[in-house]
C-alpha positions in Angstrom: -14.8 7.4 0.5 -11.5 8.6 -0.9 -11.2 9.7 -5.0 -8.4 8.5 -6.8 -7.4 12.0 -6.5 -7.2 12.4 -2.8 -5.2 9.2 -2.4 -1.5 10.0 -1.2 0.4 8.1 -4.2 4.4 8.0 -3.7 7.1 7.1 -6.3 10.5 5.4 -5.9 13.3 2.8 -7.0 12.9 -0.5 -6.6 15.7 -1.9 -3.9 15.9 -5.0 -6.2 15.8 -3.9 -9.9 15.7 -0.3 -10.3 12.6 0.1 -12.1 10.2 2.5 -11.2 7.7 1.7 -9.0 4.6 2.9 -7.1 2.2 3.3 -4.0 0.2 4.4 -1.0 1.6 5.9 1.7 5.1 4.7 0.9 4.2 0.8 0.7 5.9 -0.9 -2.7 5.7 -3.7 -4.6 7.8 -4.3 -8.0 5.6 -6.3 -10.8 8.9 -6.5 -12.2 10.9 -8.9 -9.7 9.0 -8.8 -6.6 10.8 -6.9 -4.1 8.2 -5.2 -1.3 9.3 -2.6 1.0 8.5 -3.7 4.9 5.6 -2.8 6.4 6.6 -0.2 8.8 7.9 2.0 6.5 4.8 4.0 5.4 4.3 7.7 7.0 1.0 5.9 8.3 -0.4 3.2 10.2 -1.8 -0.3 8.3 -5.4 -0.4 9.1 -7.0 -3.0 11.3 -8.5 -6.6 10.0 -11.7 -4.8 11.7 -11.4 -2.4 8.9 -11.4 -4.6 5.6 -15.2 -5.2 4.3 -14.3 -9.0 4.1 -13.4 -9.7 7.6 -15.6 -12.2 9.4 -18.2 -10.3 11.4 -17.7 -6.7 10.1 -21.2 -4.5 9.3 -19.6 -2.5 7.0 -21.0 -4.0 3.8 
């Protein structure tokens, strides 16, 4: 499991406000009016429903 300090944080502008806002892997959202970057532009893939704890049938809890 990942510290916080291995996790690949990122920092931009928001393309609706300009405030300051930051991520993972190059995937925003603004707190201040909403705007989210699209999904495809991280430098890495989303992972798979198989890989979230909650999904319906997954053993990894």
């Amino acid at each position: 499991m990942p510290t916080p300090h291995d996790l690949p944080f990122t920092r931009t502008t928001c393309s609706g406000c300009g405030a300051i806002v930051e991520g993972l892997n190059n995937r925003f959202s603004c707190t201040v009016c909403g705007w989210v970057n699209r999904w495809d532009d991280s430098t890495s893939p989303l992972p798979s429903a198989e890989d979230d704890p909650d999904y319906p049938g997954s053993k990894k809890r």
